[in-house]
C-alpha positions as CSV (number, residue, x, y, z in Angstrom):
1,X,-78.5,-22.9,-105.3
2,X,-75.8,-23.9,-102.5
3,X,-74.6,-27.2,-102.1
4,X,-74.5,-26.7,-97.8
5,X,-75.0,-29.9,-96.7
6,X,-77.8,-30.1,-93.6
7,X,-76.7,-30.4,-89.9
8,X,-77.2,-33.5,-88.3
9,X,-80.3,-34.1,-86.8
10,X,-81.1,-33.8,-82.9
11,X,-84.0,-35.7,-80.9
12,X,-87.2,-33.7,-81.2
13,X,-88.0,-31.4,-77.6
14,X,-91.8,-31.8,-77.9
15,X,-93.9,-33.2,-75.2
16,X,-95.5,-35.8,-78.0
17,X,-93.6,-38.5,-79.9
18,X,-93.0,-37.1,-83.4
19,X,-90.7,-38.0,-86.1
20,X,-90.9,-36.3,-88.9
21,X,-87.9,-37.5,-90.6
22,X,-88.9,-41.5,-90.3
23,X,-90.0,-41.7,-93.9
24,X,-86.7,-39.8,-95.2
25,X,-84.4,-42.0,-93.1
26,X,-85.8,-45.0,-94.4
27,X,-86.1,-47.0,-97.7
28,X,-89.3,-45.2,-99.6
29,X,-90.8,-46.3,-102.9
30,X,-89.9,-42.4,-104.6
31,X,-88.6,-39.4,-104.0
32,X,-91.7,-37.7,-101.7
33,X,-91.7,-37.9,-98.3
34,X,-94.9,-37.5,-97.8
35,X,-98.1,-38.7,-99.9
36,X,-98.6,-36.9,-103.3
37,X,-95.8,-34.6,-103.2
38,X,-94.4,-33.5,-106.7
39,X,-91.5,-31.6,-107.6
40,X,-92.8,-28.5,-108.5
41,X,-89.2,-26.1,-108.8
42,X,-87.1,-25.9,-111.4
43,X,-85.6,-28.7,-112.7
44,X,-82.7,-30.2,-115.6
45,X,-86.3,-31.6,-117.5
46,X,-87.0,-27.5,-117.8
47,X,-85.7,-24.8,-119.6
48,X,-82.8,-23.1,-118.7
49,X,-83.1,-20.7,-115.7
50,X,-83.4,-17.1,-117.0
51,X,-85.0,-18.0,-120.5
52,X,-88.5,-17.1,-120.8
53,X,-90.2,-19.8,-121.8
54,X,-92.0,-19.1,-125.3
55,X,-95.6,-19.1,-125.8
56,X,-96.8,-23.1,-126.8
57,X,-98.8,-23.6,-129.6
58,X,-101.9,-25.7,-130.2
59,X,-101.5,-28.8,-128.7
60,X,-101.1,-30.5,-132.1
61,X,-98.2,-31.5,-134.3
62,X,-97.1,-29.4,-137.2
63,X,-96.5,-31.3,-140.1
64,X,-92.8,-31.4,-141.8
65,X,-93.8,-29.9,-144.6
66,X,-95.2,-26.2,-142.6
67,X,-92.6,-26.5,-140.6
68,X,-89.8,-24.5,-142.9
69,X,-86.8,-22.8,-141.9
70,X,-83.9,-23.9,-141.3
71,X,-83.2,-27.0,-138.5
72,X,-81.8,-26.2,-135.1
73,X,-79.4,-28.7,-135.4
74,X,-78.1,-28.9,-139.1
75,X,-77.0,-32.1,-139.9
76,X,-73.0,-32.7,-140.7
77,X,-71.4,-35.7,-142.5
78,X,-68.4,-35.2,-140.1
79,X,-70.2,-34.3,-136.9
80,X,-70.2,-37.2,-134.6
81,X,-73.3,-38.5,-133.1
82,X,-74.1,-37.2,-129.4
83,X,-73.4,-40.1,-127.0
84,X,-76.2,-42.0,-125.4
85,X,-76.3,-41.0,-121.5
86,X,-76.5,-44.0,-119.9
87,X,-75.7,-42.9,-116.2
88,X,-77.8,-41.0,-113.8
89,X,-79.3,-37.3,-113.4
90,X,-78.1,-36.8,-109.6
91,X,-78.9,-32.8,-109.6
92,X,-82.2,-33.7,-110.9
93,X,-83.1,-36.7,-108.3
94,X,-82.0,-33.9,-105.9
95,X,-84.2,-31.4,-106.8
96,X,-87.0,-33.2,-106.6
97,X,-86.2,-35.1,-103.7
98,X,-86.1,-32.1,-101.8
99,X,-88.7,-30.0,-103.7
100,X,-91.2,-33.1,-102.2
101,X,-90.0,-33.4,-99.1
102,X,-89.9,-29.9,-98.0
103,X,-92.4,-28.1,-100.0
104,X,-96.3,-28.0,-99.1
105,X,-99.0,-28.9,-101.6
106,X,-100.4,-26.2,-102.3
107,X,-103.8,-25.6,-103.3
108,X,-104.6,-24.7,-106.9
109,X,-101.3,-24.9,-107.9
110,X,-99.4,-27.8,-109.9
111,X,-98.8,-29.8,-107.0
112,X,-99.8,-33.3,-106.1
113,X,-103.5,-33.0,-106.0
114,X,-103.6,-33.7,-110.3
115,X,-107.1,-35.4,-112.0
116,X,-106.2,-37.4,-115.1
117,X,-109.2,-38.1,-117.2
118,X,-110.6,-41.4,-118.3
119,X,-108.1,-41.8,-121.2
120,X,-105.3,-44.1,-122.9
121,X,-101.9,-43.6,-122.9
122,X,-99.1,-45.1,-124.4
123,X,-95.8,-45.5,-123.7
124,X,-93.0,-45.9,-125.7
125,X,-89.5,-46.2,-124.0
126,X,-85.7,-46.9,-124.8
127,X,-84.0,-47.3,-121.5
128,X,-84.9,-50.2,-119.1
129,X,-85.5,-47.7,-115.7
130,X,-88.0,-45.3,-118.2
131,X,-90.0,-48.7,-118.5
132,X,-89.6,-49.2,-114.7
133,X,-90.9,-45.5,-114.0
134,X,-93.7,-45.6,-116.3
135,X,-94.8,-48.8,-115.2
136,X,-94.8,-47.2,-111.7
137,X,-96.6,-44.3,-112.4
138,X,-99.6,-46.1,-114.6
139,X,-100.0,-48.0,-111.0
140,X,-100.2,-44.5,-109.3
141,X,-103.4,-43.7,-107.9
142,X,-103.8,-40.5,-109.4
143,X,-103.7,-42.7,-113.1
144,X,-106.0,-44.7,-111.6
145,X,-109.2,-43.5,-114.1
146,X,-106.6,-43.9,-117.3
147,X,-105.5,-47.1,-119.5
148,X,-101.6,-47.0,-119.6
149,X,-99.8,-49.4,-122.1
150,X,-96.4,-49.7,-122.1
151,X,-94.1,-50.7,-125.0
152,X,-90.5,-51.0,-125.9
153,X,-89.2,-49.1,-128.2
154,X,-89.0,-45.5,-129.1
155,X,-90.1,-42.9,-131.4
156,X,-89.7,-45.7,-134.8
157,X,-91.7,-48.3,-132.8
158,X,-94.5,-45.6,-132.3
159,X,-94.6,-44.6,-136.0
160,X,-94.3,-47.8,-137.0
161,X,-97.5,-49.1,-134.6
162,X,-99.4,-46.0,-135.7
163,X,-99.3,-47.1,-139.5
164,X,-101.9,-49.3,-138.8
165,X,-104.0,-47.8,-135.9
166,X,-105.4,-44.7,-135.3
167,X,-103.4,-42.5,-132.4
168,X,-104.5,-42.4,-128.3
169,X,-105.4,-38.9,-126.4
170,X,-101.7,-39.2,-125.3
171,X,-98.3,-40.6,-126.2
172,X,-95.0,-40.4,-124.5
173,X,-92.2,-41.2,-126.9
174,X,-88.3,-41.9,-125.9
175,X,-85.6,-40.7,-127.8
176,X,-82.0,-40.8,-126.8
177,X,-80.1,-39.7,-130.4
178,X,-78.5,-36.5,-130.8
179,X,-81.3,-33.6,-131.3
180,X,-81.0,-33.2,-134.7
181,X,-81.9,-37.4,-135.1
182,X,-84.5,-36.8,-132.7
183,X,-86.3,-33.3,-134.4
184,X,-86.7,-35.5,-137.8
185,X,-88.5,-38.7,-135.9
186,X,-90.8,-36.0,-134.2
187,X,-91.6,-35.2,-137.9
188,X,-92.0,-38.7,-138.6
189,X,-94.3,-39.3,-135.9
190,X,-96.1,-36.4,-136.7
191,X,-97.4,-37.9,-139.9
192,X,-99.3,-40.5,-138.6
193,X,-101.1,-39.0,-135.3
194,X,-104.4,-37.8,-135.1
195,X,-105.4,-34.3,-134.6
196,X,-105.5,-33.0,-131.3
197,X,-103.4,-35.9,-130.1
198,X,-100.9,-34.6,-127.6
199,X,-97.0,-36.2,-127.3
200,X,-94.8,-35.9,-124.7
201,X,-91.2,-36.4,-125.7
202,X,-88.1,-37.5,-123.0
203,X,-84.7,-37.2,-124.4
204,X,-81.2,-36.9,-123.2
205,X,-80.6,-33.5,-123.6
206,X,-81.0,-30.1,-121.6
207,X,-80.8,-28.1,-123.7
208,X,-83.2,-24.7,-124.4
209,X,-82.9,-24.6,-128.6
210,X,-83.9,-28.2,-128.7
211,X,-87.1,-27.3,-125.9
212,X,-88.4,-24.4,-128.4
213,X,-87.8,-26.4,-131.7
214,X,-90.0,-28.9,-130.4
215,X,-92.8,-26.8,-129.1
216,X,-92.5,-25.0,-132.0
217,X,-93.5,-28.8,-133.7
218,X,-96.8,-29.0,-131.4
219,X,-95.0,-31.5,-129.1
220,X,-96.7,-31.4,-125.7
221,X,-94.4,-31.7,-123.2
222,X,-90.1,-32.4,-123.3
223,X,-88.7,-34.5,-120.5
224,X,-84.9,-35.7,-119.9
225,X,-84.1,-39.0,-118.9
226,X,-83.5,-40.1,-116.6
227,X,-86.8,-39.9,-114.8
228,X,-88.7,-40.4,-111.3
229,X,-92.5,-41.6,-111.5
230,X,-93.8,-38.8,-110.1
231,X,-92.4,-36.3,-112.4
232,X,-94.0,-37.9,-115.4
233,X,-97.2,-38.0,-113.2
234,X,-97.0,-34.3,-113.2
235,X,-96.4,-34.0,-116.8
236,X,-99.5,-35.8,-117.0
237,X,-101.8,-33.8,-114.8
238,X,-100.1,-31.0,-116.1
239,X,-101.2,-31.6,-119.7
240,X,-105.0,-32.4,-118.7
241,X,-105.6,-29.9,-115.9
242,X,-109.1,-27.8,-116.0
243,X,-108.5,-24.2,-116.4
244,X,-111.8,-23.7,-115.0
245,X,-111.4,-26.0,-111.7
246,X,-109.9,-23.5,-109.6
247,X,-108.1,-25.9,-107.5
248,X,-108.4,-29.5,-105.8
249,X,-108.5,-29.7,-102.2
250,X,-106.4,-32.0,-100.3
251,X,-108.6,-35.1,-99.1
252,X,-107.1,-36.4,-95.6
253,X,-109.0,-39.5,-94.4
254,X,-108.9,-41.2,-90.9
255,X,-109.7,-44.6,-90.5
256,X,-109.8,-46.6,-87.2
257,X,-108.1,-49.9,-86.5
258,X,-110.7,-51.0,-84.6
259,X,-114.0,-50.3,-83.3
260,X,-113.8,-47.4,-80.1
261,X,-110.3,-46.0,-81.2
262,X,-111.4,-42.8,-81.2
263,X,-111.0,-42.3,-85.3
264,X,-113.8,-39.7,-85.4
265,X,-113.1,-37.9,-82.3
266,X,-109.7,-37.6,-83.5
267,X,-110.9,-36.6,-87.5
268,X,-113.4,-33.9,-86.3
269,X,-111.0,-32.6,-83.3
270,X,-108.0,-32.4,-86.0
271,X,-110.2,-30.7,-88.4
272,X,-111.3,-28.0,-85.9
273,X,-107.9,-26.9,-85.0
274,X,-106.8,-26.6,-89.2
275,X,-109.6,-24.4,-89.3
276,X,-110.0,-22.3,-86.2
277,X,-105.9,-22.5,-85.2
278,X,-104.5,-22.3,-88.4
279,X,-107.2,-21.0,-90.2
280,X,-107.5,-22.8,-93.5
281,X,-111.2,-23.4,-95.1
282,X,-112.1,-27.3,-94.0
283,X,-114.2,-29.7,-95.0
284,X,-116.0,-32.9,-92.6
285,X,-117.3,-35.6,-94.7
286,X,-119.3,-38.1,-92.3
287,X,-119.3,-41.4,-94.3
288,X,-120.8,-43.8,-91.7
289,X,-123.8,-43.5,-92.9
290,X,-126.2,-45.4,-89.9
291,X,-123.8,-43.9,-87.2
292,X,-121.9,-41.0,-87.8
293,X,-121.0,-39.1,-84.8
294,X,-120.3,-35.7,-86.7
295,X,-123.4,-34.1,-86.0
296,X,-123.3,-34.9,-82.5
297,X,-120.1,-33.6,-82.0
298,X,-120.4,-30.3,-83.3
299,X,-124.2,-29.8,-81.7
300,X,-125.8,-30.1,-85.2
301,X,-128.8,-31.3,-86.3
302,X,-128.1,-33.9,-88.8
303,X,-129.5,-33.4,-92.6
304,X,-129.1,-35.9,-95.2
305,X,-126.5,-34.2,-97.1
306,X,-124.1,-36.8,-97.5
307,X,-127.0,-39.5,-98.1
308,X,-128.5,-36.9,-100.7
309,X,-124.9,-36.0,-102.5
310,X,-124.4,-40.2,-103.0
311,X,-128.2,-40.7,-104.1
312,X,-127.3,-38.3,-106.7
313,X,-123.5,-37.7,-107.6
314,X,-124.8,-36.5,-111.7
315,X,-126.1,-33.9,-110.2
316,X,-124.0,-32.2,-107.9
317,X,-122.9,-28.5,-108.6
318,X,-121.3,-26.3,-106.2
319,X,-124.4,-24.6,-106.0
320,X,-126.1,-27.7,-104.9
321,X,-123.4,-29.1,-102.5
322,X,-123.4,-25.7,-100.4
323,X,-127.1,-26.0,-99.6
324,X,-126.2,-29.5,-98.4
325,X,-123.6,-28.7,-96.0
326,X,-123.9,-27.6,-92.7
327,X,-121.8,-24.2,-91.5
328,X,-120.2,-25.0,-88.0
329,X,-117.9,-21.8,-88.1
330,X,-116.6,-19.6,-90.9
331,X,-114.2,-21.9,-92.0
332,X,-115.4,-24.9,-91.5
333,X,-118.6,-26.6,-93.1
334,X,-120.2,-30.4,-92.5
335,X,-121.5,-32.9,-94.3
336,X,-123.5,-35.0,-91.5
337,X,-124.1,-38.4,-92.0
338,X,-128.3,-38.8,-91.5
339,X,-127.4,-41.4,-88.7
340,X,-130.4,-44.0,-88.9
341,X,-131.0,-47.4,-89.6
342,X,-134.4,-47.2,-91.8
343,X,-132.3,-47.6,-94.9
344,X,-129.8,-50.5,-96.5
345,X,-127.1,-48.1,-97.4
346,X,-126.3,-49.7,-100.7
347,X,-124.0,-47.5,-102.4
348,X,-121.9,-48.1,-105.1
349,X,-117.5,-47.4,-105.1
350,X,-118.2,-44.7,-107.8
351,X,-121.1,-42.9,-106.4
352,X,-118.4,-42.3,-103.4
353,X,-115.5,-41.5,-105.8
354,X,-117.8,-38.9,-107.1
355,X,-118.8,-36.8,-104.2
356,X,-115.6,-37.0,-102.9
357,X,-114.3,-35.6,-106.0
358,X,-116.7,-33.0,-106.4
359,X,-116.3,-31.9,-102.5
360,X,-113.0,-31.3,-103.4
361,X,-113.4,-28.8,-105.2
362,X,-115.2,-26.9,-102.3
363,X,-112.4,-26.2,-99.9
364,X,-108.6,-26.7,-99.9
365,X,-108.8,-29.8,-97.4
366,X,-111.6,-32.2,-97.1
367,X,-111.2,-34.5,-93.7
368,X,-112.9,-37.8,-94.5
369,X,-114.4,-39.6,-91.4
370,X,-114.4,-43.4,-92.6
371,X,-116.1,-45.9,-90.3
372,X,-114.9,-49.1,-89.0
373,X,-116.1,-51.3,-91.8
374,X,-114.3,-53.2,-95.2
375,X,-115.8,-52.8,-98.4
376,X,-115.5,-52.2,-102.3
377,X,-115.4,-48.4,-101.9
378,X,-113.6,-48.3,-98.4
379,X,-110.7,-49.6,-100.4
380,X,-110.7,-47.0,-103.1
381,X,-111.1,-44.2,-100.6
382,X,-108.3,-45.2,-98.6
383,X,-105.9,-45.4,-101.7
384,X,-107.5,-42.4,-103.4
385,X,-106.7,-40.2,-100.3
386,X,-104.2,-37.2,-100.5
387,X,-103.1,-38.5,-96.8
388,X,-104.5,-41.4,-94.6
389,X,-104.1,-41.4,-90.6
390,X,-104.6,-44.4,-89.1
391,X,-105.6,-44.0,-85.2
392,X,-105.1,-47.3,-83.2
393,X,-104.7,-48.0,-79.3
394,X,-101.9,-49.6,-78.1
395,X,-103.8,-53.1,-78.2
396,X,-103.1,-56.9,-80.0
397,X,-106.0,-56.1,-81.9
398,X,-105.4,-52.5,-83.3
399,X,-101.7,-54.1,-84.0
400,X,-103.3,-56.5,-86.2
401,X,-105.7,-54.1,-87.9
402,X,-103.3,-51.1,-88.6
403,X,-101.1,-53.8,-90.5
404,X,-103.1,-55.3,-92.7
405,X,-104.5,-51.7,-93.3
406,X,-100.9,-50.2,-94.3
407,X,-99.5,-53.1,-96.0
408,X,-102.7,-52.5,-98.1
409,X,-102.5,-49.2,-98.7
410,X,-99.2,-49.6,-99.4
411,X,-99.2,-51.9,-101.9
412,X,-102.0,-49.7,-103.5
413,X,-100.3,-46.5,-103.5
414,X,-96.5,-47.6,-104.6
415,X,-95.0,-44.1,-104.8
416,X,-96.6,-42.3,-101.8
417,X,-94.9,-42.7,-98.4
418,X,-96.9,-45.1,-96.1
419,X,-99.9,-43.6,-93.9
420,X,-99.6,-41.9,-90.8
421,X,-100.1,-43.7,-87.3
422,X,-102.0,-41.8,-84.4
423,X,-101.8,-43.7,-81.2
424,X,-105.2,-42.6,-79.2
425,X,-105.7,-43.4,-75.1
426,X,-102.6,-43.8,-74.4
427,X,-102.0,-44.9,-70.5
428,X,-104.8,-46.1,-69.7
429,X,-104.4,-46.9,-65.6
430,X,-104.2,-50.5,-65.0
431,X,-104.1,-52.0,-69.1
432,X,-101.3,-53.1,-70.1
433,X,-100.1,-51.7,-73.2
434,X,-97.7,-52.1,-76.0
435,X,-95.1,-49.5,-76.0
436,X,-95.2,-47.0,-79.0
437,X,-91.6,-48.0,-80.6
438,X,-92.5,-51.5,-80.7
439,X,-95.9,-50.8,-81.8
440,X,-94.1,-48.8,-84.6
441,X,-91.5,-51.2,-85.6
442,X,-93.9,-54.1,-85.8
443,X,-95.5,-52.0,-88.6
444,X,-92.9,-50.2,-90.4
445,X,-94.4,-46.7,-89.2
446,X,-92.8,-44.5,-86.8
447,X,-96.0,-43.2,-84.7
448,X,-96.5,-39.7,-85.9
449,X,-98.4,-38.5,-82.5
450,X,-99.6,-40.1,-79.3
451,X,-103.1,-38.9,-77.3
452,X,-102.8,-39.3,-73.7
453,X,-106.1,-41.0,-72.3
454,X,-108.1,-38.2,-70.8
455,X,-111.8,-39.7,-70.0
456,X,-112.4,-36.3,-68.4
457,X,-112.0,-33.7,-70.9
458,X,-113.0,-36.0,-73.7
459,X,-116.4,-36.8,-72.1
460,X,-116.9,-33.4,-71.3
461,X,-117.0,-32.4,-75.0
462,X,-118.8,-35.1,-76.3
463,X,-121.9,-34.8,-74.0
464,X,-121.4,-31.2,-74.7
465,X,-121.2,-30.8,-78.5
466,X,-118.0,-29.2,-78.4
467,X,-114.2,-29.6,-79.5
468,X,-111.2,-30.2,-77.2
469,X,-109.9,-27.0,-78.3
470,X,-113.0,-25.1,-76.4
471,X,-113.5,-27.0,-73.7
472,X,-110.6,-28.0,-72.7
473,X,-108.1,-25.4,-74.4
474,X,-105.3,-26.2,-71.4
475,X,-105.1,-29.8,-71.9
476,X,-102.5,-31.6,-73.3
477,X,-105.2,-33.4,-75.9
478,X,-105.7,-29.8,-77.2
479,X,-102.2,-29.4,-77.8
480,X,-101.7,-33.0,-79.5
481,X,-104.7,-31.9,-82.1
482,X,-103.1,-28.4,-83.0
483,X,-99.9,-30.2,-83.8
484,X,-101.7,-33.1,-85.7
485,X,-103.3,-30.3,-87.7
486,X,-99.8,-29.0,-88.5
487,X,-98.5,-32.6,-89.8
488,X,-101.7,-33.5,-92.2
489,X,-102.2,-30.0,-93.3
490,X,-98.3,-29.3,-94.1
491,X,-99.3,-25.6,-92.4
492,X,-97.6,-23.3,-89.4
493,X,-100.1,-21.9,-86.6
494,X,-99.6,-18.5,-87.3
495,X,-97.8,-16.0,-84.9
496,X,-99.8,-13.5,-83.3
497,X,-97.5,-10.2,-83.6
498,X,-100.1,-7.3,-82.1
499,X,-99.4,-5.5,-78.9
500,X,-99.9,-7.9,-75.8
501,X,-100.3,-10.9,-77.8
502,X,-99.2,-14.4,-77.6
503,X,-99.0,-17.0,-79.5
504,X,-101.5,-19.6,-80.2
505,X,-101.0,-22.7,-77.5
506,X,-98.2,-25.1,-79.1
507,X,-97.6,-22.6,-81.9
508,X,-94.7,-21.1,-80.5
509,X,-92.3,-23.1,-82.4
510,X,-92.1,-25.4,-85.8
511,X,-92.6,-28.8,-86.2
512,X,-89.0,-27.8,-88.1
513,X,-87.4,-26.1,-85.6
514,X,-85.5,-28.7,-83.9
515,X,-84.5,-30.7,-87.1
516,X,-81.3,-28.4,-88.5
517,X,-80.5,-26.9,-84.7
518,X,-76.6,-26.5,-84.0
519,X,-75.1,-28.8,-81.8
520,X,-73.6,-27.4,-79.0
């Protein structure tokens, strides 16, 4: 690892107003940049680099008494007791700080995209900013399904409060003594939990002896202090993922500000280029039930797979949901909204949760097309989402809108970075418009892309049933869509390198490569 410190940074070159370093310049509730990301490299709450590390048992605690041997820390009269560390981990706050910012979620792997289960956890910590942490991350939206209680106190306080009560599905115990201090409360603690209960313990010390002597007692999990929310959010997911879940797609939904801002257009044009540009399985989910647009758009005929899916979200398999969807291209696969008004659409928050969560599971990113309406589960999506992009115009009203929408969703997801803003018809001839840097600073949020107004190309493909990236491949709408699929998707268009070839349009160079360029 070097310690090079970056270049500054120049102005970006593109034709379109991007920043991509907005969220890192500013104040931001965590270490990610960007929603969900989680340290996923090595870091000081590991074992030492080099040391394989050994095999865990069953997720259980050993008791004292089968535990023989000798300790890993014998005690001494005359040895003086380890010091409490009582400042700051900076290599570890850098690690993860940069692991989030500048690694991708990646599918399958132990990235952001976790699934706690409905259970309780309980939280016993020492040091004030462990509290603060936990506190945070019990609020995080991918805890959302599980009960989190928070006490003071450390690993006494948990053996004491287990005396009397039987022991949750999880417990995360502090313990800032010397190792040898903290191996014997781990065997106190062990006496009173419940089979199959699983602990994770955070400690003060990095060091690899103390990590296999307590895996060797059945703990869980071994953190050191101090810690960010999100790592012990990984922990978490960590400790409860599903083997058999291959992975969990990455759900990106798109909301409007207000009605005509182009929110679908922009969700099923952005979609099209992750799948045909950059080549990653995608995912449409049409949830405006009476007048979703999806079908139309991709010359479909609309089935009722969405309505089916949240008439019945017990029953979905993957089986089931691929005979729902509709196949657009080889990559990319619909779930049409049926588009008619016969039916009161009375649908409860969880039945949505549900088939979002299950249609997950079919693709690494799932766009979610959400109408222009405010409701119980319009909430829950909106915080639940991997990524939200809300598209305004450069109006009073979509002003408005987009703030109450982001102070929301910001308040609801306290250690993701905020949502990303998509201004759409952009010069309109003869409307006065607010300008995109005071749109921006009125909400916080740095406009991640702006769509010229192009009534041509756009109506062209919409009475066609076709993207902007095939019938109007030249434009510069087509080039804005090929680099919003970069931003939500985290992805590179890839380099054509046969004989004669060129590069994809706007894939000639990163979204990266003007941010560490040499000043001349």
């Amino acid at each position: 690892m070097t310690n090079a410190f970056p270049r500054p940074v120049e102005d970006f070159e593109d034709e379109f107003d991007l920043d991509m370093g907005y969220v890192a310049s500013g104040p931001t509730p965590g270490p990610a940049a960007r929603p969900g990301d989680i340290a996923a490299p090595y870091s000081p709450d590991q074992p030492a680099m080099g040391v394989e590390e050994p095999a865990r048992p069953p997720l259980q605690f050993t008791p004292p008494a089968v535990a023989t041997g000798a300790p890993a820390y014998p005690a001494a009269a005359s040895e003086p007791q380890m010091p409490v560390v009582s400042g700051f981990n900076p290599v570890g706050d850098l690690v993860a700080g940069a692991s989030a910012a500048f690694s991708p979620p990646v599918p399958g792997g132990s990235g952001p995209e976790v699934s706690v289960p409905r259970i309780a956890i309980h939280v016993f910590a020492e040091r004030q900013d462990t509290l603060a942490a936990a506190e945070r991350a019990g609020q995080d939206r991918r805890l959302s399904r599980a009960t989190t209680q928070i006490r003071v106190g450390g690993v006494a306080a948990a053996v004491e409060a287990y005396r009397h009560e039987p022991t949750p599905p999880l417990i995360i115990v502090e313990c800032l003594k010397d190792p040898q201090t903290l191996l014997w409360e781990v065997d106190q603690l062990a006496e009173v939990c419940d089979a199959g209960t699983k602990v994770v313990v955070i400690g003060a010390t990095n060091d690899i002896l103390l990590f296999r002597e307590l895996m060797r007692r059945g703990v869980s999990e071994y953190l050191v202090a101090p810690l960010q929310p999100l790592q012990l959010i990984a922990a978490i997911g960590g400790l409860f993922s599903d083997p058999a879940q291959p992975f969990v797609g990455r759900s990106i939904a798109f909301v409007g500000a207000r009605g005509g801002a182009g929110s679908s257009s922009v969700a099923h044009n952005t979609a099209y280029a992750m799948s045909e540009r950059i080549g990653a399985n995608t995912v449409i989910v049409d949830y405006d039930l009476p007048f979703g647009t999806a079908g139309l758009d991709f010359n479909q005929d609309p089935l009722n797979g969405v309505a089916d899916a949240l008439s019945q979200p017990d029953r979905l398999d993957p089986l089931l949901l691929d005979r729902m969807m509709v196949r657009c291209t080889d990559k990319l696969s619909l779930f049409a909204a049926p588009a008619t008004l016969d039916v009161d659409w009375d649908i409860s928050p969880e039945a949505f949760e549900e088939v979002t969560t299950q249609i997950r599971s079919t693709a690494p990113f799932v766009v979610l097309d959400l109408p222009h309406l405010w409701s119980g589960w319009m909430r829950r999506t909106l915080i639940a989402a991997d990524e939200v992009v809300v598209v305004a115009t450069p109006d009073l009203a979509s002003l408005r809108n987009a703030k109450n929408m982001i102070d929301l969703i910001r308040q609801g997801r306290p250690n993701d970075a905020p949502p990303r803003l998509v201004l759409n018809q952009v010069g309109v001839p003869g409307r006065p418009e607010i300008p995109a840097k005071e749109f921006g600073a009125a909400l916080g949020v740095h406009p991640s892309l702006l769509i010229p107004f192009d009534p041509k190309v756009f109506g062209a493909a919409s009475n066609n049933g076709q993207m902007i990236l095939d019938s109007g491949a030249k434009s510069k709408a087509a080039d804005a869509f090929q680099m919003l699929a970069q931003i939500v998707s985290c992805r590179e268009l890839p380099m054509l390198t046969g004989p004669g070839s060129k590069p994809a349009r706007g894939g000639g160079k990163s979204l990266l490569s003007g941010l560490f360029k040499k000043k001349s």
